[in-house]
C-alpha positions in Angstrom: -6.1 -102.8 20.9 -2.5 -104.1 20.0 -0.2 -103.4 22.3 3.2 -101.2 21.6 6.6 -102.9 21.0 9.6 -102.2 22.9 11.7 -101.7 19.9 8.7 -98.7 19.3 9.4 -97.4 22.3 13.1 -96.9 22.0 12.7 -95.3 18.9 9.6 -92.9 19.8 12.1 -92.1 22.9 15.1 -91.6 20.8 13.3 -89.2 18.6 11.7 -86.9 21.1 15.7 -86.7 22.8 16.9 -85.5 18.7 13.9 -82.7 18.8 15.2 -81.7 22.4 18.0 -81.4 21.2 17.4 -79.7 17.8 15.5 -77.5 20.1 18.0 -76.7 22.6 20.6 -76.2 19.8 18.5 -73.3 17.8 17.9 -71.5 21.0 18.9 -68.3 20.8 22.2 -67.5 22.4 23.7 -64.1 23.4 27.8 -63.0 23.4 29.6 -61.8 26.0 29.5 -58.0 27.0 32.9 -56.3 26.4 34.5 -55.5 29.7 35.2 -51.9 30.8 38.0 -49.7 31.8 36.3 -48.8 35.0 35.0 -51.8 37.5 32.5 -52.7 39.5 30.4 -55.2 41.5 26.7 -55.6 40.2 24.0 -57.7 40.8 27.0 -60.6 42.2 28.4 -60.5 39.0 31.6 -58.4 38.2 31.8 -56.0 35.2 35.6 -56.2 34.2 38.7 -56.9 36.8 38.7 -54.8 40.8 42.4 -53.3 40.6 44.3 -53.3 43.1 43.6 -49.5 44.8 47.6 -49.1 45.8 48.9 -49.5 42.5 47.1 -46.7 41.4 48.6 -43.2 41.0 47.0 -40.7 44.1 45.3 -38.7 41.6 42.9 -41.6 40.6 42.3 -42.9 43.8 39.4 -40.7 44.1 38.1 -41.8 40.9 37.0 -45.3 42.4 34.9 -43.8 44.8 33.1 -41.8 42.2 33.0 -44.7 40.7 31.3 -46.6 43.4 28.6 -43.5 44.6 27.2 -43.2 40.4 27.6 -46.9 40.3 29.5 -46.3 36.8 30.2 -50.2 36.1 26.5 -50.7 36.1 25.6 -48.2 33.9 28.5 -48.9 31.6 27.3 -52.4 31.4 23.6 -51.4 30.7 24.5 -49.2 28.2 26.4 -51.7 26.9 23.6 -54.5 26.7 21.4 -51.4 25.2 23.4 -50.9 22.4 23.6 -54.7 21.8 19.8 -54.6 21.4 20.3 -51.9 18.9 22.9 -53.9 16.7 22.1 -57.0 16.9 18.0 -56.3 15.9 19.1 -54.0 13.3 16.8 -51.2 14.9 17.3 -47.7 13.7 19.2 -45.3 16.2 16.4 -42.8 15.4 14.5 -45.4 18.2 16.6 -43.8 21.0 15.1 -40.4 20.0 11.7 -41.7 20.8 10.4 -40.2 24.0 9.1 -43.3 25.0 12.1 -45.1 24.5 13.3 -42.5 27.2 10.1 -42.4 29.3 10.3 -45.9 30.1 13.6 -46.7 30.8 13.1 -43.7 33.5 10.2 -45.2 34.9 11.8 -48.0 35.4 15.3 -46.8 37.3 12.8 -45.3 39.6 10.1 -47.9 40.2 12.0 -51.1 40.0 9.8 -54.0 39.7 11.4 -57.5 41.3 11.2 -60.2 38.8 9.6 -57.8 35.6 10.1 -59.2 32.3 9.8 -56.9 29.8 6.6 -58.1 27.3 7.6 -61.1 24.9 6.9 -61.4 21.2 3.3 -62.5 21.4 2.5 -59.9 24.0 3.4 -57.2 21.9 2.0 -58.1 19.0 -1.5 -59.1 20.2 -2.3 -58.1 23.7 -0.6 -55.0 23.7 -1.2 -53.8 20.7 -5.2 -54.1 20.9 -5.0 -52.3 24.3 -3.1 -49.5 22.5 -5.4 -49.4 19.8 -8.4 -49.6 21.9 -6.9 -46.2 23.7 -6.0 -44.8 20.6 -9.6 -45.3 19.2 -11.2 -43.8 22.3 -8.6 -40.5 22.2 -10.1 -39.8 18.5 -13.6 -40.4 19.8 -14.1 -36.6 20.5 -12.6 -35.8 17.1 -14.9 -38.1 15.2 -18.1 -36.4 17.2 -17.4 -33.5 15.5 
């Protein structure tokens, strides 16, 4: 068996660095979230500028601790990415009618999972979608029997 050149080498190494590359470079990247009026500390990361409390007028001094108890820069800043998802996919606002659209962001404000991923591409299309189907199937078993 002939052995493998060095100059063959060098160039089977400097191709597979130009398809990392090529592959880094189409990754998908994401923009910036707009920053809001109203601030606050999530997750370590802040959600617009913390002014200063003093410069404030008395009457909104309150306000930042209303802030703070609903957590509003959070929720500003998830509905933010939400709607992101809506624009940037092209998905019909009739989607955000969907009770399961609702039902599952609920569940998950009250059971948070550490780490959860929401299913990927391939997950949804295959794995999922036979599960639902399966349970779909089974639901209509009864109707079929009759």
């Amino acid at each position: 068996m002939p052995s493998v050149k060095s100059h063959n080498i060098r160039d089977m190494t400097k191709e597979i660095e130009q398809a990392e590359a090529r592959v880094k470079a189409s990754m998908s990247r994401t923009a910036t979230l707009p920053t809001s009026s109203t601030s606050s500390t999530t997750g370590g990361s802040t959600f617009g500028s913390m002014p200063d409390i003093a410069s404030k007028p008395k009457w909104r001094r309150g306000l930042n601790i209303v802030d703070q108890a609903f957590n509003m820069g959070a929720r500003e800043k998830l509905d933010a990415m939400i709607a992101r998802m809506f624009y940037t996919d092209g998905l019909s606002f009739n989607l955000s009618k969907n009770p399961y659209y609702t039902k599952s962001f609920t569940y998950v404000t009250s059971n948070p999972i550490a780490g959860y991923k929401p299913p990927g591409y391939n997950s949804l299309r295959i794995t999922l979608w036979q599960h639902e189907k399966t349970h779909v199937e089974r639901l209509l078993e009864p109707i079929r029997g009759t």
